[in-house]
C-alpha positions as CSV (number, residue, x, y, z in Angstrom):
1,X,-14.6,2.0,2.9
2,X,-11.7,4.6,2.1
3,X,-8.3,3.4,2.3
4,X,-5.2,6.1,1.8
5,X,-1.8,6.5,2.3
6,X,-0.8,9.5,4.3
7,X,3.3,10.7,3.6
8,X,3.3,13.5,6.1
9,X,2.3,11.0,8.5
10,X,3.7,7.7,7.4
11,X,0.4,6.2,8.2
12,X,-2.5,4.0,5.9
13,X,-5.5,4.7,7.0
14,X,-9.4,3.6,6.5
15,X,-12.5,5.3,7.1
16,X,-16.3,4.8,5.9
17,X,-17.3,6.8,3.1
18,X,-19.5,9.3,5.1
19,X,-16.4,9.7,7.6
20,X,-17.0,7.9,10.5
21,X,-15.2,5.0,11.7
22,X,-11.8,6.4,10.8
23,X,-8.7,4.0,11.7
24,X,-5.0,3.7,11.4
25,X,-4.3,0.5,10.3
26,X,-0.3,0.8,10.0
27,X,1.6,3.3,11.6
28,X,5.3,1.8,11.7
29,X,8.1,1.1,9.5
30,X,6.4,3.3,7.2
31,X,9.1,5.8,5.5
32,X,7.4,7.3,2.4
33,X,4.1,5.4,1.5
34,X,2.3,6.3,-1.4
35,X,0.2,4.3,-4.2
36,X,-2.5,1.9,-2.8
37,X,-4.4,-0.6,-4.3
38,X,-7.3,-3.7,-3.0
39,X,-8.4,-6.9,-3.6
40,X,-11.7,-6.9,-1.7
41,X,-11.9,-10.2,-2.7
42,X,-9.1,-11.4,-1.0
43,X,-9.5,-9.5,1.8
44,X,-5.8,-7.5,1.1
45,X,-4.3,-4.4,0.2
46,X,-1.1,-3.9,-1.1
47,X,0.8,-0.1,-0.6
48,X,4.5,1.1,-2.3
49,X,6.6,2.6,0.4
50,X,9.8,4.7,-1.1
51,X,11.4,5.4,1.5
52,X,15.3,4.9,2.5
53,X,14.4,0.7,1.3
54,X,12.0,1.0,-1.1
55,X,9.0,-1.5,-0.9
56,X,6.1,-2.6,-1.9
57,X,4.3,-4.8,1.0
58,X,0.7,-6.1,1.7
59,X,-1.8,-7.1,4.5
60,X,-5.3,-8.1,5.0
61,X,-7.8,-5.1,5.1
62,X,-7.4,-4.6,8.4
63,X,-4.0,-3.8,8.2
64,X,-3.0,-7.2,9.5
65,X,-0.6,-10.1,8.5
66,X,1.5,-7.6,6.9
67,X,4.3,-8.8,4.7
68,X,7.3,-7.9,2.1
69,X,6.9,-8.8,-1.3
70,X,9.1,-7.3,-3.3
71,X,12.0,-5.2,-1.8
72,X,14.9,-5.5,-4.2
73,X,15.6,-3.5,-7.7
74,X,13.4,-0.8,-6.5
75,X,14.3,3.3,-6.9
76,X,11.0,4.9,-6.5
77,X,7.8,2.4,-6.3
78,X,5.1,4.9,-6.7
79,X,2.0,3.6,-9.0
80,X,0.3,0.4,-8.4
81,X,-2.0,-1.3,-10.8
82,X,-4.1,-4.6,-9.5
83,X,-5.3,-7.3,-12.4
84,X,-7.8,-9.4,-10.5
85,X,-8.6,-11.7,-13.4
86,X,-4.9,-13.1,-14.0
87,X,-3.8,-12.3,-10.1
88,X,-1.0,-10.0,-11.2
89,X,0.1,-7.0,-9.1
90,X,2.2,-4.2,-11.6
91,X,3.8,-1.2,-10.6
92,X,5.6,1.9,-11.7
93,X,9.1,3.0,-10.5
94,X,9.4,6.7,-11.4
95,X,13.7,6.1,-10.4
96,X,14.2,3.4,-12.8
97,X,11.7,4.3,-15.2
């Protein structure tokens, strides 16, 4: 599967590789989505939203049991790096450097 996150939209969405099968998996409280990463082995994805309250939240795959993780000391969350190994979830915030 392909998982994105739409801005013009405020959407993540999935699809198969060949197209078909395309879904909206979150379509509220979404301001200004942008990097997404997943965990195939744990079933979850985790996006950066930054928006008016910058974000970055996660859900299982199929876009449910979605959840807050961090939402504090954040300007622009925008780049999302996933270490599977040590379980670690980094990101970049292009505001606060």
């Amino acid at each position: 599967n392909l998982y994105w996150t739409d801005t013009g939209t405020d959407r993540i969405e999935v699809t198969r590789l060949n197209g078909t099968s395309r879904k909206t998996l979150i379509s509220e409280n979404l301001d200004e989505p942008r990097a997404i990463v997943l965990n195939p082995v744990m079933g979850y994805m985790y996006w950066t939203d930054w928006g008016e309250s910058p974000k970055i939240e996660c859900a299982y795959l199929d876009g449910s049991e979605r959840r807050v993780l961090v939402n504090t000391s954040l300007g622009w969350p925008n780049g999302l790096a996933l270490d599977l190994e040590k379980e670690k979830l980094y990101w970049g915030d292009a505001k606060t450097d």
